[in-house]
PyMOL commands that place a pseudoatom at each C-alpha (Angstrom):
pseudoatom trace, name=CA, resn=UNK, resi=1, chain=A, elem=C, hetatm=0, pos=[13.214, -0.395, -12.857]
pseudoatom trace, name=CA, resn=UNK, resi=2, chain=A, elem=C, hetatm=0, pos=[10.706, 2.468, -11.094]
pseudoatom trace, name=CA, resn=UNK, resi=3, chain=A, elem=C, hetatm=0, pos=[12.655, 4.226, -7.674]
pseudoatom trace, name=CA, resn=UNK, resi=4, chain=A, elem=C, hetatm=0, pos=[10.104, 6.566, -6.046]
pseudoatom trace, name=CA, resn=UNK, resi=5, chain=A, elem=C, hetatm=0, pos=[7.577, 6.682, -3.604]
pseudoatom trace, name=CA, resn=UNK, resi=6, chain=A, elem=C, hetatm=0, pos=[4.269, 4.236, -3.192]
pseudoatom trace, name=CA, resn=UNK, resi=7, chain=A, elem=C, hetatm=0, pos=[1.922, 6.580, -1.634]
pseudoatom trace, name=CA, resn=UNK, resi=8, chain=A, elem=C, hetatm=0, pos=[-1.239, 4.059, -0.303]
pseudoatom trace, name=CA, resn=UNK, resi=9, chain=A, elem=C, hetatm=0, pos=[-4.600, 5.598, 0.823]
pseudoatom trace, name=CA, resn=UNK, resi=10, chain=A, elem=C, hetatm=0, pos=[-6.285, 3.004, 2.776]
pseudoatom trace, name=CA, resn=UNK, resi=11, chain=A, elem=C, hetatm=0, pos=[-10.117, 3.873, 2.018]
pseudoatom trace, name=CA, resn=UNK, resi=12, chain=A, elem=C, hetatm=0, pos=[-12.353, 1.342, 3.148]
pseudoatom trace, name=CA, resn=UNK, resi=13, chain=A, elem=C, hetatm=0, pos=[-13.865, -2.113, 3.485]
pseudoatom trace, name=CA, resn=UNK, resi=14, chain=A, elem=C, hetatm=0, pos=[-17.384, -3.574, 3.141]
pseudoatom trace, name=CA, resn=UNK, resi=15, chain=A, elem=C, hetatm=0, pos=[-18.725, -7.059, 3.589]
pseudoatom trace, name=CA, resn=UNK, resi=16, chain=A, elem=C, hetatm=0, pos=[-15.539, -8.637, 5.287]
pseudoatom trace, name=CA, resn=UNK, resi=17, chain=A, elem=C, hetatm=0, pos=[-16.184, -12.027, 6.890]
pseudoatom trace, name=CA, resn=UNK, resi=18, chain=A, elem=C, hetatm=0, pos=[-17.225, -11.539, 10.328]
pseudoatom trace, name=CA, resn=UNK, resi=19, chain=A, elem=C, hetatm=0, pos=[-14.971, -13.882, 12.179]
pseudoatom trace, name=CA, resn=UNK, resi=20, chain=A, elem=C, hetatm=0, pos=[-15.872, -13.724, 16.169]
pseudoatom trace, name=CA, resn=UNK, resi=21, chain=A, elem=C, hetatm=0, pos=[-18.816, -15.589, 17.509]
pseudoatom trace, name=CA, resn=UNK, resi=22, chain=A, elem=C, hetatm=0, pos=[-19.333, -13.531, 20.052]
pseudoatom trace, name=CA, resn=UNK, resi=23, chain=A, elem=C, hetatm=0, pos=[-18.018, -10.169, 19.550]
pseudoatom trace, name=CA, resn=UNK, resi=24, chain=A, elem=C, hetatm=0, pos=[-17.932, -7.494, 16.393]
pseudoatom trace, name=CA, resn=UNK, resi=25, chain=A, elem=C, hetatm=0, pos=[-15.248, -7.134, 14.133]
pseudoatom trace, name=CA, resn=UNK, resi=26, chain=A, elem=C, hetatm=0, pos=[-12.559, -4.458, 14.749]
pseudoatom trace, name=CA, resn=UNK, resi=27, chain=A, elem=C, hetatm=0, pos=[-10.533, -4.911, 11.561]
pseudoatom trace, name=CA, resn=UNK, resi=28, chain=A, elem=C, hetatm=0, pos=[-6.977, -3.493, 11.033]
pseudoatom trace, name=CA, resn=UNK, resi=29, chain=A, elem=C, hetatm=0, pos=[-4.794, -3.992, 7.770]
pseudoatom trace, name=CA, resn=UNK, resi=30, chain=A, elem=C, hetatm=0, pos=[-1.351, -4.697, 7.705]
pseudoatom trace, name=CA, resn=UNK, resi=31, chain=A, elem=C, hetatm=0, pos=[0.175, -3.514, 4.707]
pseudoatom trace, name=CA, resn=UNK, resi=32, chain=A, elem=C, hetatm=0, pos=[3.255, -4.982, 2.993]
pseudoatom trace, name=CA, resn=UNK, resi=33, chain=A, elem=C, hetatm=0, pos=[6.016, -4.100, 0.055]
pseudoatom trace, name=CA, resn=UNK, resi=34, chain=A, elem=C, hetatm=0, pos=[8.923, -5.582, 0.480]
pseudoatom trace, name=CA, resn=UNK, resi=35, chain=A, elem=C, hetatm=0, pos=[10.652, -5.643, 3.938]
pseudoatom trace, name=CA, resn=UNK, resi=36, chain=A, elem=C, hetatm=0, pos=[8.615, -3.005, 4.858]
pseudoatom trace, name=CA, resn=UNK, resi=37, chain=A, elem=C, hetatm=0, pos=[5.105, -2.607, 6.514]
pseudoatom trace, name=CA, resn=UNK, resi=38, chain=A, elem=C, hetatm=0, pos=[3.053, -0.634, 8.195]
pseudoatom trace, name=CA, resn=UNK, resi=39, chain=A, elem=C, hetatm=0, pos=[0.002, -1.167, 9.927]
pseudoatom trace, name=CA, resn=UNK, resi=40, chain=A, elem=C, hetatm=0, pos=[-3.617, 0.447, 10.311]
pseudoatom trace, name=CA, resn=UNK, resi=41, chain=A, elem=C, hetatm=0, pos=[-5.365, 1.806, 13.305]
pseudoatom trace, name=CA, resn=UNK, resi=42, chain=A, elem=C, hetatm=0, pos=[-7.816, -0.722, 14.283]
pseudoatom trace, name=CA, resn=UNK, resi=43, chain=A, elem=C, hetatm=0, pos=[-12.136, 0.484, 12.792]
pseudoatom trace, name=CA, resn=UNK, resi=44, chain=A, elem=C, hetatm=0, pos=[-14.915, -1.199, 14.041]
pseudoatom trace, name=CA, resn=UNK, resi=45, chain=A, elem=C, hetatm=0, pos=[-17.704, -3.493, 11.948]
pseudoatom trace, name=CA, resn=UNK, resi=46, chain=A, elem=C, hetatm=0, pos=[-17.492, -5.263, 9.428]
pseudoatom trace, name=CA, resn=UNK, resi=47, chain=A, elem=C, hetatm=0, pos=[-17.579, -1.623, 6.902]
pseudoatom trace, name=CA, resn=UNK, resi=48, chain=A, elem=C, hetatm=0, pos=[-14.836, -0.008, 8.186]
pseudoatom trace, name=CA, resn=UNK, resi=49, chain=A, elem=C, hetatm=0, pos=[-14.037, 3.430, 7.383]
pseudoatom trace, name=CA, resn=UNK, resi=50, chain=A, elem=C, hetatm=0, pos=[-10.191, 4.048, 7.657]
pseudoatom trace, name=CA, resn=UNK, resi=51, chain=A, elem=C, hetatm=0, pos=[-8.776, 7.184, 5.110]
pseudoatom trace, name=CA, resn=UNK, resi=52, chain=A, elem=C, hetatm=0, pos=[-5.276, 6.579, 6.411]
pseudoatom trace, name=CA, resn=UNK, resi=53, chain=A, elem=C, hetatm=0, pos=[-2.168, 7.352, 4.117]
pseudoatom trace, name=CA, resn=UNK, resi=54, chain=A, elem=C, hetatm=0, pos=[1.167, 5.076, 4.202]
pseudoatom trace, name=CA, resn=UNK, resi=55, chain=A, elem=C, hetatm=0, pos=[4.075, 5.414, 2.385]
pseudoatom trace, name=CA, resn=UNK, resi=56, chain=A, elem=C, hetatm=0, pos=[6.723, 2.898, 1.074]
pseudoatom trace, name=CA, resn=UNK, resi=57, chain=A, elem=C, hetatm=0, pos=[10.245, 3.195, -0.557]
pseudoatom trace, name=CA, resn=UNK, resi=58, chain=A, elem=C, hetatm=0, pos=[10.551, 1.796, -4.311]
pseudoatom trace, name=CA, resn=UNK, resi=59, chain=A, elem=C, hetatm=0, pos=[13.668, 0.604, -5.565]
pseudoatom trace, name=CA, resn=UNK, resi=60, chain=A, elem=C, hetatm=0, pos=[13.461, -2.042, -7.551]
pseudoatom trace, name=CA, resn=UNK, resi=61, chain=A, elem=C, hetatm=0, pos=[10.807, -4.314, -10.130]
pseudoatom trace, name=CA, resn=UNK, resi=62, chain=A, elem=C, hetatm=0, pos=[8.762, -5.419, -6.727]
pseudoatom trace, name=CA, resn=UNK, resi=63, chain=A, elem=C, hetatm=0, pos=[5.209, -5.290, -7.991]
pseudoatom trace, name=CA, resn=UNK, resi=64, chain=A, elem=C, hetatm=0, pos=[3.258, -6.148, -5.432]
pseudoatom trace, name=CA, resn=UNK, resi=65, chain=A, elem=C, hetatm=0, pos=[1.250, -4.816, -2.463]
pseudoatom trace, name=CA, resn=UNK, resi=66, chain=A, elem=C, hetatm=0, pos=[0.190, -7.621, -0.218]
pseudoatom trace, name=CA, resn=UNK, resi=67, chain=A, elem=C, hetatm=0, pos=[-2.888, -6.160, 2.002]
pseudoatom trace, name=CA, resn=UNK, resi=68, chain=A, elem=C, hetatm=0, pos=[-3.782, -8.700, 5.097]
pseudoatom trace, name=CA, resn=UNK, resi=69, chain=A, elem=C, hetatm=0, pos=[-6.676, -7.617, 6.655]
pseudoatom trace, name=CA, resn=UNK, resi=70, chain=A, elem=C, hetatm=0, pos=[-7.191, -9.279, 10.730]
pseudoatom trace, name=CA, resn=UNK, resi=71, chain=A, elem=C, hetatm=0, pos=[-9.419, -8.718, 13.540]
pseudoatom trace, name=CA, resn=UNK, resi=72, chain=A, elem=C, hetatm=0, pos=[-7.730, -7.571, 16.520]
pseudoatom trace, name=CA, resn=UNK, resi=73, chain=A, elem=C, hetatm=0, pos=[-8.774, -9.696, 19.681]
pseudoatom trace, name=CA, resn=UNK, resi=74, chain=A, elem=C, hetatm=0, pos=[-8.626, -8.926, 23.223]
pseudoatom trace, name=CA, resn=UNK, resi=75, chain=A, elem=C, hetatm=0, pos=[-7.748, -11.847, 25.546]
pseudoatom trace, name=CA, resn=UNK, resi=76, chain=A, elem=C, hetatm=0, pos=[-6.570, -14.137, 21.936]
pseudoatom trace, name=CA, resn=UNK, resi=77, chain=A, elem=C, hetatm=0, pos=[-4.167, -14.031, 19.107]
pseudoatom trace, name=CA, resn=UNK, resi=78, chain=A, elem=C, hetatm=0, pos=[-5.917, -12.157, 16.603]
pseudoatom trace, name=CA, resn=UNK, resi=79, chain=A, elem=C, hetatm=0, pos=[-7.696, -13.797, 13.825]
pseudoatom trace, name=CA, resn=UNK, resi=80, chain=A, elem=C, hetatm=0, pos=[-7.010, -13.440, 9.869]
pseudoatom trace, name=CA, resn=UNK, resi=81, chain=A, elem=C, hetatm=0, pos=[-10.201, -12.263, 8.133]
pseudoatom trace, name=CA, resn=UNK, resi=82, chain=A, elem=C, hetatm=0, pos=[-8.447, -12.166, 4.341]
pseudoatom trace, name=CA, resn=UNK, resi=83, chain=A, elem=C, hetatm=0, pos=[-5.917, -10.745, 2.154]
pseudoatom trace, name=CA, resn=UNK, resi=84, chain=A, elem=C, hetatm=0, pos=[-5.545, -8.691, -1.027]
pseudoatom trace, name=CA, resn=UNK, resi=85, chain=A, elem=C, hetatm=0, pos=[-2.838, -8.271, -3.338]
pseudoatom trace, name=CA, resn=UNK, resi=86, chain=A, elem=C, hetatm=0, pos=[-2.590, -5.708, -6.074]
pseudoatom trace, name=CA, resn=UNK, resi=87, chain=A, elem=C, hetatm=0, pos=[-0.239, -5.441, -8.493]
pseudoatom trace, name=CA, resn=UNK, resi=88, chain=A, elem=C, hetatm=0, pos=[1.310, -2.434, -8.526]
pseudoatom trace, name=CA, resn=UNK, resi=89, chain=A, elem=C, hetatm=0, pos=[2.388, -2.139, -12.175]
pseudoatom trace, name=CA, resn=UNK, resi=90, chain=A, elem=C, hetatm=0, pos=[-0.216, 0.130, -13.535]
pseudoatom trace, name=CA, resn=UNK, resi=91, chain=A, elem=C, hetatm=0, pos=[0.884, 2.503, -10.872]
pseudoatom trace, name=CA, resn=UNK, resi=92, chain=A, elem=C, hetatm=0, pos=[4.316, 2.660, -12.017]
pseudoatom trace, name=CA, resn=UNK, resi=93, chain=A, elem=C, hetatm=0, pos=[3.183, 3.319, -15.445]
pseudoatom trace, name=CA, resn=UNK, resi=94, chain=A, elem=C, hetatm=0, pos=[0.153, 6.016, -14.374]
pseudoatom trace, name=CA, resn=UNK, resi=95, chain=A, elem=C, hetatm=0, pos=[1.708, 7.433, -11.639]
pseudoatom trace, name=CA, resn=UNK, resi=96, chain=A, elem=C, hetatm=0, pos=[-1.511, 6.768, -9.765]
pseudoatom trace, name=CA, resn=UNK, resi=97, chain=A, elem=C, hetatm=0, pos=[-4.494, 4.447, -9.874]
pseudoatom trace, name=CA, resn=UNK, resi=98, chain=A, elem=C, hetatm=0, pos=[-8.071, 6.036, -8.269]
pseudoatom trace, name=CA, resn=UNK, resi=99, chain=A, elem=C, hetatm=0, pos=[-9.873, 4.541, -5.045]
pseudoatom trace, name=CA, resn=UNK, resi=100, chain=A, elem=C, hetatm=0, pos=[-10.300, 0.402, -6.605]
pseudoatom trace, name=CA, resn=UNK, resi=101, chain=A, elem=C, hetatm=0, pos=[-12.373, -2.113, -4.816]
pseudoatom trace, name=CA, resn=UNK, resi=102, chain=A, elem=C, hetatm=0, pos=[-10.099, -5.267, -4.213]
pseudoatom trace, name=CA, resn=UNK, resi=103, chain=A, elem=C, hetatm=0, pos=[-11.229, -8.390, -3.237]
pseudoatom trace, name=CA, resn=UNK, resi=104, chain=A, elem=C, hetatm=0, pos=[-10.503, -9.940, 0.036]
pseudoatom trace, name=CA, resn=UNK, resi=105, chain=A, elem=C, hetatm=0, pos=[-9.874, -13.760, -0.371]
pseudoatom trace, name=CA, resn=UNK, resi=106, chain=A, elem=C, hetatm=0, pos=[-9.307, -16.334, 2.580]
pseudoatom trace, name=CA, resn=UNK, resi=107, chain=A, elem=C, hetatm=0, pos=[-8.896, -20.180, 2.052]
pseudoatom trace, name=CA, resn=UNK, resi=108, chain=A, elem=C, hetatm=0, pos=[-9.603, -19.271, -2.009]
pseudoatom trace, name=CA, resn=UNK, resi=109, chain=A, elem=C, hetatm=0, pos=[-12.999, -17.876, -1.094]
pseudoatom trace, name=CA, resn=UNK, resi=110, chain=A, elem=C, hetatm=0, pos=[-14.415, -14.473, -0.835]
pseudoatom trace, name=CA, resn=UNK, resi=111, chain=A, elem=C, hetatm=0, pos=[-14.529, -12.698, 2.376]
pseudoatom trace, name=CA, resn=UNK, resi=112, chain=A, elem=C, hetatm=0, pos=[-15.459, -9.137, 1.289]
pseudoatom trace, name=CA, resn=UNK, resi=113, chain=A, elem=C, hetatm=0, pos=[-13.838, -6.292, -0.610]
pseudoatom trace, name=CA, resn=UNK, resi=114, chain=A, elem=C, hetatm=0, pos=[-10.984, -3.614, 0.336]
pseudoatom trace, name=CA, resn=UNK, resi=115, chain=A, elem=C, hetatm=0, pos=[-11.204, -0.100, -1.234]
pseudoatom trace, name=CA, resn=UNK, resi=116, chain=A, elem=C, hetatm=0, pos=[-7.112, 1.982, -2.135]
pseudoatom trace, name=CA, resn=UNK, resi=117, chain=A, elem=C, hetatm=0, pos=[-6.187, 4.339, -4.005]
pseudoatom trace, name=CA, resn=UNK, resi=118, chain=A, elem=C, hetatm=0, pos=[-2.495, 4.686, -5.024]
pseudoatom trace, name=CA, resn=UNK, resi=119, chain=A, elem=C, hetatm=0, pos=[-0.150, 7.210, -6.122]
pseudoatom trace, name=CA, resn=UNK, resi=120, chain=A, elem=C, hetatm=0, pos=[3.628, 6.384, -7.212]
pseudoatom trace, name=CA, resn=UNK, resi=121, chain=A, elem=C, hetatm=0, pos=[6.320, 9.496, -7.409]
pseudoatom trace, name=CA, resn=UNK, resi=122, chain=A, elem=C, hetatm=0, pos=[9.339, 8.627, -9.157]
pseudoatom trace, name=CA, resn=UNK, resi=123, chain=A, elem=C, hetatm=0, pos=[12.922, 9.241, -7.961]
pseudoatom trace, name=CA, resn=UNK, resi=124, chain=A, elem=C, hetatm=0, pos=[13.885, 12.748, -9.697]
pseudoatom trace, name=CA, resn=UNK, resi=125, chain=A, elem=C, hetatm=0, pos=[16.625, 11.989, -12.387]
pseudoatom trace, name=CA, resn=UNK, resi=126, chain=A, elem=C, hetatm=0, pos=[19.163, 14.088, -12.774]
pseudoatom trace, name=CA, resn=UNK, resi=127, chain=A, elem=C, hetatm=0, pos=[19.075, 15.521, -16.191]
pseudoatom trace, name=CA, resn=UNK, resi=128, chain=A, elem=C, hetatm=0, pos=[22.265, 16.173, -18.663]
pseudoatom trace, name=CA, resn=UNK, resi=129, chain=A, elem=C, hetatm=0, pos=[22.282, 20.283, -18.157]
pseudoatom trace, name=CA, resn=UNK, resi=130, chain=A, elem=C, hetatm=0, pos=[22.148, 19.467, -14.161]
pseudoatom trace, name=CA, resn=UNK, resi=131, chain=A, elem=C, hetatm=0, pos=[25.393, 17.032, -14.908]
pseudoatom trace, name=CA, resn=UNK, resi=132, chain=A, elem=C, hetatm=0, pos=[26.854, 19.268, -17.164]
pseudoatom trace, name=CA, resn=UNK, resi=133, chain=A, elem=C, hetatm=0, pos=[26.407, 22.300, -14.471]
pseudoatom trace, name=CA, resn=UNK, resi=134, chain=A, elem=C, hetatm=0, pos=[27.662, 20.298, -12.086]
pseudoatom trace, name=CA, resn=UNK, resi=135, chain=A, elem=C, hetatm=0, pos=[30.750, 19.383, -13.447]
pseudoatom trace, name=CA, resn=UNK, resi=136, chain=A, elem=C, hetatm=0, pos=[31.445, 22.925, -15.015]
pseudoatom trace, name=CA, resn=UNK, resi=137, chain=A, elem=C, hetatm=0, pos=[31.303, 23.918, -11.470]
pseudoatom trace, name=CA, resn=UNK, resi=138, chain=A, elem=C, hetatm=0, pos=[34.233, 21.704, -10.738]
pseudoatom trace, name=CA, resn=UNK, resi=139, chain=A, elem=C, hetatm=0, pos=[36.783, 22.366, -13.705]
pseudoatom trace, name=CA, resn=UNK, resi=140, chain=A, elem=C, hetatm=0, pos=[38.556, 25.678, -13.302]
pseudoatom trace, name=CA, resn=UNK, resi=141, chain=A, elem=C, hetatm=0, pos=[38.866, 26.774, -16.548]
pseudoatom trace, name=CA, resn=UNK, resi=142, chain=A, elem=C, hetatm=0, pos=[35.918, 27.718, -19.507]
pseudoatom trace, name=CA, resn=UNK, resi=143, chain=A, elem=C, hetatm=0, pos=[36.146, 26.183, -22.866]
for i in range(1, 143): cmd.bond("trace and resi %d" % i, "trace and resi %d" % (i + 1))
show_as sticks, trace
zoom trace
């Protein structure tokens, strides 16, 4: 079971739908592991340009990264453009996976593509000399 920490670079997007009639797009992505998300700052066109980092706690077999991408609206609710999700496993094995085009998908169809890079750290072990250390620290007496 990996325990570390899922760094995410949010790189890009190109080609995602364009959902208002009558305004442009101002995409943001909220990203989610878990119980925990975080959310972009909002870019503007449908080719946004975001290089933002986030970070998320691992600490348990969870392997995936759910990536909703919506359209922040002014006077309405905001609208969903699409979603990713990447599986997360070759991370855990690499340690880190270089800037990947996923694709967006909404209603099963193709609404453009979402560029990430990722980067896993594992939870430093303790090894036997720190444990033996440790505990020599404790007893009183040498053998």
């Amino acid at each position: 079971m990996p325990r570390g920490t899922l760094e995410v670079i949010l790189v890009s997007a190109k080609g995602l739908a364009h959902i208002d009639f009558l305004s442009k797009t101002d995409p943001y992505v909220i990203l989610t592991y878990r119980t925990q998300q975080h959310r972009s700052s909002v870019a503007k066109g449908s080719d946004p340009l975001w290089n933002e980092s986030f970070l998320f706690t691992v600490s348990d077999s969870e392997s995936e990264l759910n990536l909703r991408i919506m359209d922040k609206d002014t006077f309405t609710d905001d609208d969903f453009v699409g979603e990713a999700i990447i599986f997360l496993e070759p991370v855990f094995v690499n340690g880190s996976v270089p800037e990947t085009a996923y694709v967006v998908v909404k209603d099963e169809k193709y609404s453009g593509e979402i560029k990430v890079a990722l980067t896993f750290t594992p939870e430093r072990g303790r090894g036997i000399d720190e444990e033996e250390e440790e505990i020599s620290k404790l007893r009183p007496w040498k053998e």
